[in-house]
Backbone and ligand atoms as CSV (ligand in chain L), in Angstrom:
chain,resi,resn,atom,element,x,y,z
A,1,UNK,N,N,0.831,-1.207,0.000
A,1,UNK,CA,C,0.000,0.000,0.000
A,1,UNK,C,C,0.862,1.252,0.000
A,2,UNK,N,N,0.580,2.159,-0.984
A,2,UNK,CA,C,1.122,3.982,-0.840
A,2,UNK,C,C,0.633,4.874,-0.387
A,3,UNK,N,N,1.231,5.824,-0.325
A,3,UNK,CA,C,0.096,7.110,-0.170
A,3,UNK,C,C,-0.560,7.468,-0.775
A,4,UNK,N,N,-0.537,6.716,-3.094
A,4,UNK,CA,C,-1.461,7.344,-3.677
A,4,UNK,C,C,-2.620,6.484,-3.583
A,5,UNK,N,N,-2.115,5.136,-3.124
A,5,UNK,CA,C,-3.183,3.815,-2.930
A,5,UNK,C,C,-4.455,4.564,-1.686
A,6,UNK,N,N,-3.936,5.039,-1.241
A,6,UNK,CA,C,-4.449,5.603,0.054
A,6,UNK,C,C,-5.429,6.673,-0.221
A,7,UNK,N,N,-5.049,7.532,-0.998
A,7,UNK,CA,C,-5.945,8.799,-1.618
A,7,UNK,C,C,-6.082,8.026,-2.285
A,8,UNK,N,N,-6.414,6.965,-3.176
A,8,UNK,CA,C,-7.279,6.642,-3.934
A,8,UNK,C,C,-8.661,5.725,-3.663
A,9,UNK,N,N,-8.118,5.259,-2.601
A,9,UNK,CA,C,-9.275,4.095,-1.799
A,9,UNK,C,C,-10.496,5.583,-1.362
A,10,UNK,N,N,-9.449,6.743,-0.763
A,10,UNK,CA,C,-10.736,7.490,-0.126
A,10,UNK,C,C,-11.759,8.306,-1.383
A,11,UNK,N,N,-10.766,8.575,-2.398
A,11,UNK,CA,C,-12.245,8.745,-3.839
A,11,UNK,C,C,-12.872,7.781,-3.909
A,12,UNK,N,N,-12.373,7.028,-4.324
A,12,UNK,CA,C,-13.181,5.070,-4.594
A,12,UNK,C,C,-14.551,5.605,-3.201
A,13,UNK,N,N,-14.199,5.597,-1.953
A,13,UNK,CA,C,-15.182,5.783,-1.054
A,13,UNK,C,C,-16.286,7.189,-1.621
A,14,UNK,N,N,-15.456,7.935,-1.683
A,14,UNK,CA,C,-16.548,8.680,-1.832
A,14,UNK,C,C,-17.677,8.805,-3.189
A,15,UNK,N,N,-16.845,8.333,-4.233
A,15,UNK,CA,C,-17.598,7.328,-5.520
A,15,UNK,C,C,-18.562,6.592,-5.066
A,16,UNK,N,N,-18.481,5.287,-4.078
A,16,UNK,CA,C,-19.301,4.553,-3.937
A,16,UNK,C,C,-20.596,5.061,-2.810
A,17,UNK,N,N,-19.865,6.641,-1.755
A,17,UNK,CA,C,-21.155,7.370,-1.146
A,17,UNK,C,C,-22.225,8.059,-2.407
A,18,UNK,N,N,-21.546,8.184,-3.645
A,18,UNK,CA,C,-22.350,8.994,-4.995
A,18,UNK,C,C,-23.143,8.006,-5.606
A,19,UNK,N,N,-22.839,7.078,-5.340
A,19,UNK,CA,C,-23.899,5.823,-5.948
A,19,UNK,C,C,-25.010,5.465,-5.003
A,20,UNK,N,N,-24.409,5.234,-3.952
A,20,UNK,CA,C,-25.732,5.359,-2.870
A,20,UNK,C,C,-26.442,6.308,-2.915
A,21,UNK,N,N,-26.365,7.583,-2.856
A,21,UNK,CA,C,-26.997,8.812,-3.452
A,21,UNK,C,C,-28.004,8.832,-4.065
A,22,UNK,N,N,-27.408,8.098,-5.112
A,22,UNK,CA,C,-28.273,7.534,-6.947
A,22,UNK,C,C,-29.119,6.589,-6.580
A,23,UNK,N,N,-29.256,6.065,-5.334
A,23,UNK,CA,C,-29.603,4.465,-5.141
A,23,UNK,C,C,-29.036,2.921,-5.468
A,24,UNK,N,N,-27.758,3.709,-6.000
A,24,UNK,CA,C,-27.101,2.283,-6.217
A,24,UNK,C,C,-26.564,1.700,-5.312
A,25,UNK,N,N,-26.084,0.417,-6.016
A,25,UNK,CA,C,-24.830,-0.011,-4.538
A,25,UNK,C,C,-23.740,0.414,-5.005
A,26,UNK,N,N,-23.334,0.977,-3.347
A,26,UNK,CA,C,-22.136,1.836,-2.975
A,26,UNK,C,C,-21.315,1.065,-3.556
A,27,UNK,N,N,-20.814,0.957,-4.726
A,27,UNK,CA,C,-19.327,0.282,-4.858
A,27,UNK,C,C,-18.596,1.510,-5.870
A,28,UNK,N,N,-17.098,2.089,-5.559
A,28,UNK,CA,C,-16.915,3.291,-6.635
A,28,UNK,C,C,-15.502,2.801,-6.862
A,29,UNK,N,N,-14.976,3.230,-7.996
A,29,UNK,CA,C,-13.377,2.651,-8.534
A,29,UNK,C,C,-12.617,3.531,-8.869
A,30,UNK,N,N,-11.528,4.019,-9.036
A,30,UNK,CA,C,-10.605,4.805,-9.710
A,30,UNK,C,C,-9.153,3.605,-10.298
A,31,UNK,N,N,-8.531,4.482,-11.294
A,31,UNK,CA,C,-7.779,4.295,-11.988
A,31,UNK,C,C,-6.419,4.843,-11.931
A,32,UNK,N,N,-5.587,3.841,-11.402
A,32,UNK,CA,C,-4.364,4.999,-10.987
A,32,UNK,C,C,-2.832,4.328,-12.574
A,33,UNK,N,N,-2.271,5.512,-13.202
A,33,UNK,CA,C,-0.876,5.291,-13.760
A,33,UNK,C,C,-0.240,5.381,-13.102
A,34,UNK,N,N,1.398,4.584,-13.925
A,34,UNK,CA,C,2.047,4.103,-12.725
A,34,UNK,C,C,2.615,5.292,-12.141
A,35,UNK,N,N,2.335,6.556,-12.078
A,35,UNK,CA,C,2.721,7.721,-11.065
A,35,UNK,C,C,2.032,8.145,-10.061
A,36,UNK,N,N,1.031,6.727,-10.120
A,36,UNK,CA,C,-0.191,7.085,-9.079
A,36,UNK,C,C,-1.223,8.370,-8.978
A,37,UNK,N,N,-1.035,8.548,-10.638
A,37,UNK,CA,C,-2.295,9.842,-10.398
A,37,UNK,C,C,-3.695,9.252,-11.130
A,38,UNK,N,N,-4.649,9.876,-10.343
A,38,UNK,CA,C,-5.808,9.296,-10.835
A,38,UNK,C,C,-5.912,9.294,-12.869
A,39,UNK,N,N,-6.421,8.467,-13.407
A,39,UNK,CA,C,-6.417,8.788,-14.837
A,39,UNK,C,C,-8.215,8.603,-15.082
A,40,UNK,N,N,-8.783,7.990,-14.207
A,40,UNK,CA,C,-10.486,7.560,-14.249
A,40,UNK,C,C,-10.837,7.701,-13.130
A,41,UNK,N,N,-12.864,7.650,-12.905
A,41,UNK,CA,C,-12.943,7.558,-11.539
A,41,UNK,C,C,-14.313,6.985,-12.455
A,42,UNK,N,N,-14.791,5.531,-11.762
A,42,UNK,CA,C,-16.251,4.808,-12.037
A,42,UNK,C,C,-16.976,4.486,-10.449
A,43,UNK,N,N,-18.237,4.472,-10.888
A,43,UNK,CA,C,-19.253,4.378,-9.839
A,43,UNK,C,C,-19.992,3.214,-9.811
A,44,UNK,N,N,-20.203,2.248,-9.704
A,44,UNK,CA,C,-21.910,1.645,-10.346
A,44,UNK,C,C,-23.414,2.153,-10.723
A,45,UNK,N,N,-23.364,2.198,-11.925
A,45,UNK,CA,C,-24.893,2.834,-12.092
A,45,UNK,C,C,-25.715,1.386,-13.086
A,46,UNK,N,N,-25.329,0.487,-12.478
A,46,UNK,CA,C,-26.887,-0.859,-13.072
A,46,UNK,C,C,-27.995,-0.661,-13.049
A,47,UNK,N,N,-28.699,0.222,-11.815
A,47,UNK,CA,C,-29.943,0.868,-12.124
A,47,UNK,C,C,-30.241,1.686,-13.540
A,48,UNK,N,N,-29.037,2.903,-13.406
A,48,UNK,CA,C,-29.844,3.842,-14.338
A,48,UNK,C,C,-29.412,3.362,-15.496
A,49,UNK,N,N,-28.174,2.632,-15.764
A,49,UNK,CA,C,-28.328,2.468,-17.446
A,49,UNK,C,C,-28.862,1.036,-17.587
A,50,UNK,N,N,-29.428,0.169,-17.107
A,50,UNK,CA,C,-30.325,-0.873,-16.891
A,50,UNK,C,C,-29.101,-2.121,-17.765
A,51,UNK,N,N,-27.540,-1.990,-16.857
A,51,UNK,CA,C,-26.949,-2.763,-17.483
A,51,UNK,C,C,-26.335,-3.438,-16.743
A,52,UNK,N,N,-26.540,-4.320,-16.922
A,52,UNK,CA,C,-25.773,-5.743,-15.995
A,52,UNK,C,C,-24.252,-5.331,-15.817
A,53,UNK,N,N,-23.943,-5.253,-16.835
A,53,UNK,CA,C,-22.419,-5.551,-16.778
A,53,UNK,C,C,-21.935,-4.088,-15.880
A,54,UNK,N,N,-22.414,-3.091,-15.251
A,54,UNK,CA,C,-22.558,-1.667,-15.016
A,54,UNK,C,C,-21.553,-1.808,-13.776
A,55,UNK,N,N,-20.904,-2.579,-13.350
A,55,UNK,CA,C,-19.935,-2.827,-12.297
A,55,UNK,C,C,-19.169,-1.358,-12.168
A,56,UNK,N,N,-18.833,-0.674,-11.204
A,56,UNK,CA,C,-17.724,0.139,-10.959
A,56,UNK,C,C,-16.408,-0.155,-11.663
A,57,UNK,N,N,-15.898,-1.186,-11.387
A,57,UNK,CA,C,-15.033,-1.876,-12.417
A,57,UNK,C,C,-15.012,-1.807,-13.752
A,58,UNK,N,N,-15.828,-2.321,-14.543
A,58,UNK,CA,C,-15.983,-1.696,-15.882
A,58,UNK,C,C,-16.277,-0.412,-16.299
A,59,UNK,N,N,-16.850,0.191,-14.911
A,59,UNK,CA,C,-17.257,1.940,-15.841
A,59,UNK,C,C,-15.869,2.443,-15.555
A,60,UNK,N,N,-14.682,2.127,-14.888
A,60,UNK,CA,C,-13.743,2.965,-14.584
A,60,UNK,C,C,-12.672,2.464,-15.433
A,61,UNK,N,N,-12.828,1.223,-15.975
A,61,UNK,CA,C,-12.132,0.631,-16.832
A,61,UNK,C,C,-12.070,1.166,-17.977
A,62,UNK,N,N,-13.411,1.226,-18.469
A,62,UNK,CA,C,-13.773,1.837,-19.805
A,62,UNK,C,C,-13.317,3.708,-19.928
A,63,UNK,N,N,-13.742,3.864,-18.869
A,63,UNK,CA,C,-13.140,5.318,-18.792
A,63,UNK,C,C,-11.796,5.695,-19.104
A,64,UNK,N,N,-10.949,4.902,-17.878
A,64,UNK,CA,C,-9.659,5.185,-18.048
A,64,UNK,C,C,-9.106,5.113,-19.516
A,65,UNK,N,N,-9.376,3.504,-19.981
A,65,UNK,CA,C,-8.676,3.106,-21.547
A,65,UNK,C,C,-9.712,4.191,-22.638
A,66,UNK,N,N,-10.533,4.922,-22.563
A,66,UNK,CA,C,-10.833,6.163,-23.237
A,66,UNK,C,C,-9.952,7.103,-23.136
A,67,UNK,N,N,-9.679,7.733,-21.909
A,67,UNK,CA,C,-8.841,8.426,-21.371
A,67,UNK,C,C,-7.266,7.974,-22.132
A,68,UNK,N,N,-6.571,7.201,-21.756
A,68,UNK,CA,C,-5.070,6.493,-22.382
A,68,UNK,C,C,-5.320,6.690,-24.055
A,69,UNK,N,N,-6.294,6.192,-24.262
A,69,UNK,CA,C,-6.139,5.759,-25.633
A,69,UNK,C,C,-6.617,4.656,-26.253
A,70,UNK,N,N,-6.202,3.445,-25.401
A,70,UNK,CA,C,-6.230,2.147,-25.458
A,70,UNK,C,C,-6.567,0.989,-24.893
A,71,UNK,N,N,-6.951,0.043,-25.076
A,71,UNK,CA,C,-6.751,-1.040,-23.962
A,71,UNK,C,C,-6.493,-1.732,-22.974
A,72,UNK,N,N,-5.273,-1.157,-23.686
A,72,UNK,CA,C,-4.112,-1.795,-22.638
A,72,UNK,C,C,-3.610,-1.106,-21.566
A,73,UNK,N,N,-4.039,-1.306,-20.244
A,73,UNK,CA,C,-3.793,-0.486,-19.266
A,73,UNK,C,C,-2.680,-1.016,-18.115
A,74,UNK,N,N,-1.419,-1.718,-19.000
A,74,UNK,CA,C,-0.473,-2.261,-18.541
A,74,UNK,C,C,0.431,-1.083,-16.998
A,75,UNK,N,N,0.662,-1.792,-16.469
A,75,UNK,CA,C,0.985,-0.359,-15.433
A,75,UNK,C,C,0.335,0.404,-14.506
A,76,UNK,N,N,-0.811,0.129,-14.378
A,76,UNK,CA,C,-1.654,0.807,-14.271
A,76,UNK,C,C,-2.466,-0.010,-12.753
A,77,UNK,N,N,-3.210,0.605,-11.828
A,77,UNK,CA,C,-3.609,0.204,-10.311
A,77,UNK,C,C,-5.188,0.332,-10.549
A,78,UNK,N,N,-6.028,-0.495,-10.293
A,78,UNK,CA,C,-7.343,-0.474,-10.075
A,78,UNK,C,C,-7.439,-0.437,-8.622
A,79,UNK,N,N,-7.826,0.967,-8.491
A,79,UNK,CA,C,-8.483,0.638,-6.817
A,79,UNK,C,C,-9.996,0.783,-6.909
A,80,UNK,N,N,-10.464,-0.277,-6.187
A,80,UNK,CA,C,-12.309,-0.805,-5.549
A,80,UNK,C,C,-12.101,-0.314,-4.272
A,81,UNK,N,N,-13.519,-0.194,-4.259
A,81,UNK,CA,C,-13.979,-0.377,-2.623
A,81,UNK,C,C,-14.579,-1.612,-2.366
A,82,UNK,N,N,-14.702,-2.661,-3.222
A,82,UNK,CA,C,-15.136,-3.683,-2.609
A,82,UNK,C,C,-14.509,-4.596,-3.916
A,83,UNK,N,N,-13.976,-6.283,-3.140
A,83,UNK,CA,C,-13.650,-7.057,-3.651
A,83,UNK,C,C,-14.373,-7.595,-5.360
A,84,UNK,N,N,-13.347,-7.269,-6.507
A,84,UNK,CA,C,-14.334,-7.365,-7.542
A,84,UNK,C,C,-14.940,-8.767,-7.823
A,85,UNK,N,N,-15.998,-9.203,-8.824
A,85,UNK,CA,C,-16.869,-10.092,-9.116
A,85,UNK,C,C,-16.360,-10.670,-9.908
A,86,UNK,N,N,-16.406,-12.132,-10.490
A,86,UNK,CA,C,-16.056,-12.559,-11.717
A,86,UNK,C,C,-16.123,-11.919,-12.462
A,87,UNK,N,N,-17.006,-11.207,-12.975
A,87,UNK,CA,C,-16.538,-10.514,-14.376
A,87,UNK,C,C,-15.863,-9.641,-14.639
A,88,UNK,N,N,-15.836,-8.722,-13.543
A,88,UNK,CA,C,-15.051,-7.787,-13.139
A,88,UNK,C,C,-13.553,-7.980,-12.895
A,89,UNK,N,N,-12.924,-9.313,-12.456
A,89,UNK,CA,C,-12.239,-9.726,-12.519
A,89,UNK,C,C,-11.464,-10.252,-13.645
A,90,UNK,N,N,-12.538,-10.745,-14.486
A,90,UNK,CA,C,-12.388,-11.174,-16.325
A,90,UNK,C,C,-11.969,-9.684,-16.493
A,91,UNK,N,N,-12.697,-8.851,-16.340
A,91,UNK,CA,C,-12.476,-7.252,-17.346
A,91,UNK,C,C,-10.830,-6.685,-16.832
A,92,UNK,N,N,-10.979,-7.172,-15.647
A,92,UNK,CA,C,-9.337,-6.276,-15.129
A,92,UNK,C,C,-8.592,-7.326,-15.894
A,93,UNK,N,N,-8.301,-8.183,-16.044
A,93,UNK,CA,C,-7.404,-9.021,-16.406
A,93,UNK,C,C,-7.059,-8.301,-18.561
A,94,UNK,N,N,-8.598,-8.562,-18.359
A,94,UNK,CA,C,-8.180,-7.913,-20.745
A,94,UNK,C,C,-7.995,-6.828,-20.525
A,95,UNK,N,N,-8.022,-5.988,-19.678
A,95,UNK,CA,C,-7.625,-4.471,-19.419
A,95,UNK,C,C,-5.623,-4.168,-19.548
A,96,UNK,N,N,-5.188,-5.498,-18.984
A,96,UNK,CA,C,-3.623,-6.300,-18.697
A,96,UNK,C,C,-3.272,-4.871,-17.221
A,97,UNK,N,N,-4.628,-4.755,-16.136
A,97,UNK,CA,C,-4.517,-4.332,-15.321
A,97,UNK,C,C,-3.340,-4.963,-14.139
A,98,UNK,N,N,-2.356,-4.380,-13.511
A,98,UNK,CA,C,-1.632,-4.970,-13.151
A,98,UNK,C,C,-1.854,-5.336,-11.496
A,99,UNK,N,N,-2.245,-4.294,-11.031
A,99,UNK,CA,C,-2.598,-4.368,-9.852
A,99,UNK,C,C,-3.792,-3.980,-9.345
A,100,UNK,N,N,-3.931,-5.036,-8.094
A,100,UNK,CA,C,-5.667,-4.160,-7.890
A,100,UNK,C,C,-5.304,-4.088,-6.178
A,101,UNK,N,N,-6.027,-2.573,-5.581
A,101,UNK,CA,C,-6.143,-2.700,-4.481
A,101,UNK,C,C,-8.084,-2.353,-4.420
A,102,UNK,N,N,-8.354,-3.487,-3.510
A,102,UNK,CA,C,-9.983,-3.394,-2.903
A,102,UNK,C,C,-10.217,-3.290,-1.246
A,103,UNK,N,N,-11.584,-2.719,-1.202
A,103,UNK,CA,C,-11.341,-2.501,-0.070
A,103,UNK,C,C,-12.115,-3.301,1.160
A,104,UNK,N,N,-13.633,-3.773,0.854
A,104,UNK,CA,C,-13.816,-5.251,2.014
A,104,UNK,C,C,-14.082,-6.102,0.443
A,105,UNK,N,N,-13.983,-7.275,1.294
A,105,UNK,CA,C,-13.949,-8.787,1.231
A,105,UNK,C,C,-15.656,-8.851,0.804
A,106,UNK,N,N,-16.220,-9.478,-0.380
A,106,UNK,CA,C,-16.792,-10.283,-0.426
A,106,UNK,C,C,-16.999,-11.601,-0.496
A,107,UNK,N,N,-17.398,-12.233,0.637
A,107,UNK,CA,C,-17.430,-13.508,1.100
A,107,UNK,C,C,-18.834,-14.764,-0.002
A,108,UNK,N,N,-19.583,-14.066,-0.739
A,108,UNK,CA,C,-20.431,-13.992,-1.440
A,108,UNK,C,C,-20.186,-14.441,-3.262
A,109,UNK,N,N,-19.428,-13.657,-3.713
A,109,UNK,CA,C,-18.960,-13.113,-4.530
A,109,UNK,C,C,-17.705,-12.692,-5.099
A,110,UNK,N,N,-17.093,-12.912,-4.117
A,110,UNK,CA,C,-15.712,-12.386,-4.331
A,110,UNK,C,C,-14.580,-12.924,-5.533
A,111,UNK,N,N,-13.845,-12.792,-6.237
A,111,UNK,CA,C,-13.291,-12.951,-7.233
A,111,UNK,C,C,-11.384,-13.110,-7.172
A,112,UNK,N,N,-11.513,-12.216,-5.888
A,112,UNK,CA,C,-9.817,-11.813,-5.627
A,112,UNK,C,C,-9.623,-12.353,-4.276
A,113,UNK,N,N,-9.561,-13.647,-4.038
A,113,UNK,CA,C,-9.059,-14.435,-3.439
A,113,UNK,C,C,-10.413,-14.687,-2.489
A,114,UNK,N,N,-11.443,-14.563,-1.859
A,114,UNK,CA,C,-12.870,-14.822,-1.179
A,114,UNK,C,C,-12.562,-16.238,-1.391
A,115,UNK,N,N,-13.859,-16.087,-2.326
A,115,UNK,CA,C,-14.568,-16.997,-3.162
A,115,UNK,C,C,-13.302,-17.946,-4.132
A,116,UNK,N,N,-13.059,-17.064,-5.537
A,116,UNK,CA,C,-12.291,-17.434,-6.455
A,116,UNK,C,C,-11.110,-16.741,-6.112
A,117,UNK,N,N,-10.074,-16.959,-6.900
A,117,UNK,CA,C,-8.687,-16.143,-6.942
A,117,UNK,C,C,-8.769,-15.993,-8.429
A,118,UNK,N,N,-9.479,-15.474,-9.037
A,118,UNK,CA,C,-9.918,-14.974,-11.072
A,118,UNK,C,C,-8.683,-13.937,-11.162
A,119,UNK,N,N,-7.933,-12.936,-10.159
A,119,UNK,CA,C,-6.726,-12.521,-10.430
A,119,UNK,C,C,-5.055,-12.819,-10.782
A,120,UNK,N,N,-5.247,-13.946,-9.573
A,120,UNK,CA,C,-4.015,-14.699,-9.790
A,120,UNK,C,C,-4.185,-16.306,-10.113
A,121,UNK,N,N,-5.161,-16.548,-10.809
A,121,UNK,CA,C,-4.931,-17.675,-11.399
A,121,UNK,C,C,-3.769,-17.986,-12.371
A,122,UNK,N,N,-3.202,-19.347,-12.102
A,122,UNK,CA,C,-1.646,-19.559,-12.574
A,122,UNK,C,C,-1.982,-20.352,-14.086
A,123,UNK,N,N,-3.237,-20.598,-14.049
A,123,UNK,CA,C,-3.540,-21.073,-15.314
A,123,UNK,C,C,-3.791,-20.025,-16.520
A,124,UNK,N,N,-4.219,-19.056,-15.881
A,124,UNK,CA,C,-4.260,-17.869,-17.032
A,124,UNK,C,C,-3.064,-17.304,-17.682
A,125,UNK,N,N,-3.384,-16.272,-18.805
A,125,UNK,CA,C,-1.785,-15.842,-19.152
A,125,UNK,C,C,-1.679,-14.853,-18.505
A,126,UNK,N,N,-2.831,-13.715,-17.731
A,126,UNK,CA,C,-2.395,-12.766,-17.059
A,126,UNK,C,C,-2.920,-12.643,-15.403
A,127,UNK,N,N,-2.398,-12.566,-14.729
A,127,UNK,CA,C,-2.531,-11.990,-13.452
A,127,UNK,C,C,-2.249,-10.648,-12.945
A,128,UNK,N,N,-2.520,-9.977,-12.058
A,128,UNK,CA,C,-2.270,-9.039,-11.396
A,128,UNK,C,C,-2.499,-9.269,-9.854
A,129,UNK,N,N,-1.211,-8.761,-9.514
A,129,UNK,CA,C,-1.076,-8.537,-7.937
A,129,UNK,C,C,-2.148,-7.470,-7.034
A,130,UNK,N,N,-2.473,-8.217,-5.855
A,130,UNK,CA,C,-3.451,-8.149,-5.237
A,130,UNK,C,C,-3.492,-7.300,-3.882
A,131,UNK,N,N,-4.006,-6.207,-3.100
A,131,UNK,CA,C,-3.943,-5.613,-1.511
A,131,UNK,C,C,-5.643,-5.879,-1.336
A,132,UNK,N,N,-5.685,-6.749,-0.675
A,132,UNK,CA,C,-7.376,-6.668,-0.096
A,132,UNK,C,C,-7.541,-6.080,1.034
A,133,UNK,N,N,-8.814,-5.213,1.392
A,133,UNK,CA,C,-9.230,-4.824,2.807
A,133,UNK,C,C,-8.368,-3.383,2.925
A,134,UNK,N,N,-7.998,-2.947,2.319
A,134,UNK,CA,C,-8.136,-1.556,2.430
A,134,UNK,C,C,-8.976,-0.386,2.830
A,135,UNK,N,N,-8.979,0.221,3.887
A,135,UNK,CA,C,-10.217,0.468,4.347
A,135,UNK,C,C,-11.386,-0.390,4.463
A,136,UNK,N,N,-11.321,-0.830,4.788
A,136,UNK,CA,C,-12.766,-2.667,4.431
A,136,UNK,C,C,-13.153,-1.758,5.453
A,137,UNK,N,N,-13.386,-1.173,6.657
A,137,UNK,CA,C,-14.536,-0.964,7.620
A,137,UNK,C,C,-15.529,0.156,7.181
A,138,UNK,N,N,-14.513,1.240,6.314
A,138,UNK,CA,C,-15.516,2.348,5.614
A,138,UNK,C,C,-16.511,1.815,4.360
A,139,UNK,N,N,-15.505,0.577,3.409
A,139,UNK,CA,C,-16.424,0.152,1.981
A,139,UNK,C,C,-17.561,-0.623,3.217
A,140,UNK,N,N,-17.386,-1.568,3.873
A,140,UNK,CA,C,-18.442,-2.155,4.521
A,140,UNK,C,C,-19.930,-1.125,5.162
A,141,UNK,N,N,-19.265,-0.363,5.979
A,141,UNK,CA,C,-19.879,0.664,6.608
A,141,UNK,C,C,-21.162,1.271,5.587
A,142,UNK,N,N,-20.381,1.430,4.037
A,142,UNK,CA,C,-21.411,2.262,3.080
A,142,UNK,C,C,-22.455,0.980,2.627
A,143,UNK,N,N,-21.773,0.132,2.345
A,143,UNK,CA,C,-22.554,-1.495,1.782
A,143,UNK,C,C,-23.977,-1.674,2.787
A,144,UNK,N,N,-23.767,-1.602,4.167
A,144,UNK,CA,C,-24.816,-2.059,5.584
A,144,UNK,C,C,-25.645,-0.979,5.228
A,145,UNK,N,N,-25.534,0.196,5.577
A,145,UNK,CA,C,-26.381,0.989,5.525
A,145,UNK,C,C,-27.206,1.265,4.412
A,146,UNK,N,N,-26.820,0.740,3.325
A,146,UNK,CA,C,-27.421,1.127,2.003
A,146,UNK,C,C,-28.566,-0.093,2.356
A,147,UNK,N,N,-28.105,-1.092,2.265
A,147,UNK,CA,C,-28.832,-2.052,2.307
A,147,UNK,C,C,-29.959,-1.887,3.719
A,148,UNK,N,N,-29.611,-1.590,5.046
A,148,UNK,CA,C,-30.451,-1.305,5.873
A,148,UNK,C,C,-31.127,-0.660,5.264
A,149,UNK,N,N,-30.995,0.290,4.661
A,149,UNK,CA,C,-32.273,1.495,4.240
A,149,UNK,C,C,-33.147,0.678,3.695
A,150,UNK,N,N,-32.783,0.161,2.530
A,150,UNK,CA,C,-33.748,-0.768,1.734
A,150,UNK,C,C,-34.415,-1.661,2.351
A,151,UNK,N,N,-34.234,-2.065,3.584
A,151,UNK,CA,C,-35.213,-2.898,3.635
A,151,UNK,C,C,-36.625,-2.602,4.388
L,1,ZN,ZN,ZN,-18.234,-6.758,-10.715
């Protein structure tokens, strides 16, 4: 973990307080180059654009490689506030995202070591190195309450 890992988990947080906002779930992402400056910042919005695939992960993905230019976001730090999903995990990987820091554990769902390890699988051709639980008590904190409300 850095100091830009650090300012970046707390946008990621406050991303995922802007989705709760919206009514989504709190999950928010940024995009760090390797100088650690932000290059993206994604939210989840599956509600409003009525799209499955609407993960924080992919909207910040897609952003950033708009942003670069390209694809290939070799070098480059995905920070979550919450442990990404299989697919999300598929998307960081064709992204050739290198590192991911997240911030709680989904025990549910989880993709980056929980559940699956879809990051560092040794069978794949790409992996990226992993910091879980980064702030996990603030991403959790926004996750409970969202969900308390709702019910
Ligand atoms: Zn996901």
């Amino acid at each position: 973990m850095t100091a830009a890992d650090d300012l970046a988990m707390r946008r990621a947080l406050a991303l995922a307080a802007e989705a709760a906002s919206a009514n989504e779930i709190p999950v928010g992402a940024v995009v760090l180059d390797a100088d650690g400056r932000i290059v993206a910042e994604g939210r989840n919005h599956r509600e409003a654009t009525h799209d499955p695939t609407g993960h924080a992960e992919v909207d910040v993905l897609r952003r950033a490689a708009a942003s670069v230019g390209s694809w290939n976001l070799e070098g480059h730090t995905l920070v979550v506030t919450l442990e990404p999903c299989i697919m999300c995990a598929g998307a960081i990987l064709q992204a050739r995202i290198g590192r991911v820091v997240f911030g709680a554990w989904d025990d549910k769902a989880g993709a980056a070591g929980s559940m699956y390890d879809v990051l560092r699988d040794r069978r794949l051709p790409y992996r990226a190195e992993v910091v879980g639980g980064v702030e996990a008590d603030a991403a959790t904190a926004l996750l409970r309450a969202f969900f308390e409300q709702r019910r």
